[in-house]
DOVEXLO-981710 format. One record per residue (C-alpha): x, y, z; chain. Coordinates in Angstrom, 1 decimal. Layout:
<rs>
        u        v        w   chain
        X        Y        Z       A
...
</rs>
This chain:
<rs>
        u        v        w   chain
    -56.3    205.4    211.4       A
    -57.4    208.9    211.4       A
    -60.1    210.1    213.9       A
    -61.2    212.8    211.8       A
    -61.3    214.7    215.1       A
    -58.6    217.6    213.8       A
    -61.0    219.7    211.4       A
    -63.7    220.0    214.0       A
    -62.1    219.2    217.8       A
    -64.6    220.9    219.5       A
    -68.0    219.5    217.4       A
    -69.9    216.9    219.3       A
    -72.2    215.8    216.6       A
    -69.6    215.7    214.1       A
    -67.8    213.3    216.4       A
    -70.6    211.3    216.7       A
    -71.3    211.1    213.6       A
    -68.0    209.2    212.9       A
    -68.2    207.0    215.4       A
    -71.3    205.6    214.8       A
    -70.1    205.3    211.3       A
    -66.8    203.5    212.8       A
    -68.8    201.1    214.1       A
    -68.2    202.0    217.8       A
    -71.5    202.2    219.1       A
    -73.4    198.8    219.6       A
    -76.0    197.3    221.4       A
    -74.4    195.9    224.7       A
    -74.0    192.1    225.3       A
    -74.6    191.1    228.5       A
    -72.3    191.7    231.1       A
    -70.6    194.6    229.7       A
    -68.2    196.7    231.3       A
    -67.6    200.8    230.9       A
    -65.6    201.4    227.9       A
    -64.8    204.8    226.1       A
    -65.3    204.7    222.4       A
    -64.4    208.6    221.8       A
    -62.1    208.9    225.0       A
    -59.0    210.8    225.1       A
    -60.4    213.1    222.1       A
    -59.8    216.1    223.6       A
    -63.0    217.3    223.1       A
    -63.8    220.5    224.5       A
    -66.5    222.9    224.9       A
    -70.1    222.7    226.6       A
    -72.8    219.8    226.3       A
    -74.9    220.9    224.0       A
    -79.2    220.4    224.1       A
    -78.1    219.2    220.0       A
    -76.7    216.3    221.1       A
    -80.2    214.9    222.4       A
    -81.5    214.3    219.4       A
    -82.2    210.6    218.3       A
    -80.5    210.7    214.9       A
    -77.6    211.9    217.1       A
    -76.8    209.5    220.0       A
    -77.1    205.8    219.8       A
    -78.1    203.6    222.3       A
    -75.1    203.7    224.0       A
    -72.7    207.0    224.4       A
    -69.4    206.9    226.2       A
    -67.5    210.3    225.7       A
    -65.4    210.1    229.0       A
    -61.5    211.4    229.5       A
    -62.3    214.7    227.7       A
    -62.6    218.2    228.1       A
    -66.6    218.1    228.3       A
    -67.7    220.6    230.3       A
    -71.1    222.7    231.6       A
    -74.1    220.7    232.5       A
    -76.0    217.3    231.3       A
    -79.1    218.5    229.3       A
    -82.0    217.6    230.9       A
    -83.3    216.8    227.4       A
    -81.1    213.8    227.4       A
    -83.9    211.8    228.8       A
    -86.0    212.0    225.6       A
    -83.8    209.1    224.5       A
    -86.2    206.6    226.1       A
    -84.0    203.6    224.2       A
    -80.3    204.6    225.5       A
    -78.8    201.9    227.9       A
    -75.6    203.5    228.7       A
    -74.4    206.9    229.1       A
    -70.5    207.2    230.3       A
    -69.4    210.7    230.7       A
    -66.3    210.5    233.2       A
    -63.6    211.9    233.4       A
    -64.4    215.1    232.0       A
    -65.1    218.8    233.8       A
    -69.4    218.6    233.6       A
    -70.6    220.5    236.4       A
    -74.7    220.9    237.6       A
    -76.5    217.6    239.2       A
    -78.0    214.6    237.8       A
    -81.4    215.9    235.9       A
    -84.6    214.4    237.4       A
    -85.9    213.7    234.1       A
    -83.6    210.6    234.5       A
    -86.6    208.5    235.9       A
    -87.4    208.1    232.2       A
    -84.7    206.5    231.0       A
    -85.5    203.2    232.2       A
    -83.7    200.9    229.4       A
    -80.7    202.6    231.0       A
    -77.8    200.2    232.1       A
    -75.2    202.0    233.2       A
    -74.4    205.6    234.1       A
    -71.1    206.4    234.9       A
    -70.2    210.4    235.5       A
    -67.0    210.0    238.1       A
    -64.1    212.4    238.0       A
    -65.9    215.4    237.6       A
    -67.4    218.4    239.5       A
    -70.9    217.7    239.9       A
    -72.9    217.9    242.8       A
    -76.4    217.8    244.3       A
    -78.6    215.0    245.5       A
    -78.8    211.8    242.9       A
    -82.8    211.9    242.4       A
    -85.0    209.4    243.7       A
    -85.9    208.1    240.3       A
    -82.6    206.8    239.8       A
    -83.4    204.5    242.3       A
    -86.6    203.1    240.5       A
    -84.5    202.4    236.8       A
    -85.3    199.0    236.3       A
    -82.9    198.2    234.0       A
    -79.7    200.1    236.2       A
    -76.8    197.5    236.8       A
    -74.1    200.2    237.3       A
    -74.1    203.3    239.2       A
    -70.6    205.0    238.7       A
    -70.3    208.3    240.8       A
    -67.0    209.2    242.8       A
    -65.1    211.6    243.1       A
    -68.1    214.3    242.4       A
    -69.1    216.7    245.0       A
    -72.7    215.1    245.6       A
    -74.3    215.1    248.9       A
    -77.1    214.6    250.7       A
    -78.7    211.2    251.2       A
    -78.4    208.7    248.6       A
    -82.3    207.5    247.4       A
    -84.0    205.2    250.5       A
    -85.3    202.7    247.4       A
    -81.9    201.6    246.5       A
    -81.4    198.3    244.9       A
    -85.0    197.7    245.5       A
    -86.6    197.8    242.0       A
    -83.3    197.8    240.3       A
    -80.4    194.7    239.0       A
    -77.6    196.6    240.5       A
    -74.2    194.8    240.5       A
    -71.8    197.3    241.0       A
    -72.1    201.0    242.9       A
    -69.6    203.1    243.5       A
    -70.3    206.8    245.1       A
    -67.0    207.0    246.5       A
    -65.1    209.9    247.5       A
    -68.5    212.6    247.8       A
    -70.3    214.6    250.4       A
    -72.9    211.7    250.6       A
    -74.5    211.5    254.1       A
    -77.3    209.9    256.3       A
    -77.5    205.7    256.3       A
    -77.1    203.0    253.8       A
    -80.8    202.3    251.8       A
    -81.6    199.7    253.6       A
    -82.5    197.5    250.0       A
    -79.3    198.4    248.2       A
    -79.0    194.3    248.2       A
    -82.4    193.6    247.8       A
    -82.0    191.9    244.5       A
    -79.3    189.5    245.6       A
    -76.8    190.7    242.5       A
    -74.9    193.5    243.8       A
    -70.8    192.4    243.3       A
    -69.2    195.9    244.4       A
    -70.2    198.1    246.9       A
    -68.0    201.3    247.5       A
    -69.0    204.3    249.8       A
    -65.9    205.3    251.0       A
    -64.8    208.7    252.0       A
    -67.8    210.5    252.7       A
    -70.0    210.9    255.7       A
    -72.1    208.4    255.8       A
    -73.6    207.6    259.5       A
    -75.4    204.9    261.7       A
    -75.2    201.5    262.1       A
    -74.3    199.4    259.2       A
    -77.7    198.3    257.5       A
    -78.2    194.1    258.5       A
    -79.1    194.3    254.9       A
    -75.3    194.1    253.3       A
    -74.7    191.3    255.8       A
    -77.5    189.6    253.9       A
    -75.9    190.2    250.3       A
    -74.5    187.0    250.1       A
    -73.1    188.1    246.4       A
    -70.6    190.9    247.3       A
    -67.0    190.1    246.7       A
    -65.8    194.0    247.4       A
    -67.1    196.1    250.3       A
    -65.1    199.3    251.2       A
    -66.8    201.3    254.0       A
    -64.1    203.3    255.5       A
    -63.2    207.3    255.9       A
    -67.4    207.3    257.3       A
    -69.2    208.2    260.2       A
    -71.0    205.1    261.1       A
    -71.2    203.7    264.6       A
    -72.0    200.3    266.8       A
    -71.3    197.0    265.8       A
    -70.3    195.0    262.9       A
    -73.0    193.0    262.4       A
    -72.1    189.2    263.0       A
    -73.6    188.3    259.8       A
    -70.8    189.6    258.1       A
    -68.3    186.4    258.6       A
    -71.6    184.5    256.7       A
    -69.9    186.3    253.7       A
    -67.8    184.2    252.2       A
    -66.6    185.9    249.2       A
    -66.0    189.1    250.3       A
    -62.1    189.3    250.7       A
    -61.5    191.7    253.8       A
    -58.1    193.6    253.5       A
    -56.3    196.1    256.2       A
    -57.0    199.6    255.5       A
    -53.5    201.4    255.5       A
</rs>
């Protein structure tokens, strides 16, 4: 089936405008998982402010393993209905916009393999809607938002392989859903927050390649689905 991706490569809208024709953008069911309708394009060229526009992007907009590149137009939040916004994989540079705190139908954001850095923004942390937070291998830093998991449903986070530092939000399983939890390779520090003990739901916890000190909390053996493996 032709793509009709060879007259225009390096046209965003054009692209777009084909796959919501194809069919590829729906609203997510729940329980969805990250998937890349126009991945692998080879699109190139910078984000552009045109592709904000609601008669442009659908409610939900993966574009990951391209060539994308430049920063994520803050104008982007204007689309108050968009749930998920995938983008990895691609060579997008600049930080996370604040204006994000608006989008709060969004779902899932998922930027990882590219070269962003900067702090994530506190308002990410107040998204109501925000099940999964995909950001590693980035070069973010500073101290991910204190408020965490606290007015959020997240299930799955993933900041991996960053600058990140400072302590674990001490909610980041206050809503008693959160599956994955991965904050490896970065420099993290303290003692491990009593609050993952309490997450009775995780089933993956990677911690290592940190700065944290003390004791593993006790409560840890009271999780019974987490499955521990040697780190090699």
């Amino acid at each position: 089936m032709a793509l009709g991706l060879k007259d225009k490569p390096n046209e965003l809208r054009a692209v777009l405008e084909w796959a919501r024709a194809a069919g590829l953008f729906h609203k997510p069911k729940p329980g969805f998982r990250p998937g890349c309708p126009v991945h692998a394009a080879k699109l190139k060229g910078l984000l552009q402010r045109s592709m904000t526009s609601n008669d442009v992007i659908p409610r939900r907009w993966h574009g990951c393993r391209n060539q994308l590149s430049g920063s994520i137009p803050p104008e982007l939040s204007n689309i108050g209905a968009l749930q998920s916004l995938d983008l990895s994989d691609n060579l997008i540079s600049g930080w996370i916009p604040k204006t994000f705190s608006e989008l709060k139908n969004l779902r899932l954001l998922s930027l990882f393999y590219n070269e962003m850095s900067g702090e994530v923004p506190d308002g990410i942390a107040e998204l109501p809607s925000l099940e999964t937070l995909l950001l590693w291998n980035n070069l973010f830093s500073g101290n991910l938002p204190r408020s965490l998991g606290r007015n959020s449903k997240l299930g799955w986070v993933d900041v991996s392989t960053n600058n990140f530092n400072g302590s674990v939000p001490p909610d980041i399983c206050a809503n008693g859903q959160l599956l994955k939890l991965m904050l490896f390779s970065n420099n993290f520090s303290g003692d491990l927050s009593t609050s993952l003990s309490n997450c009775s739901s995780l089933v993956r916890l990677r911690l290592e390649d940190n700065k944290f000190s003390g004791e593993i909390p006790l409560k840890f053996s009271t999780l019974t689905c987490v499955k521990f493996e040697p780190y090699m």
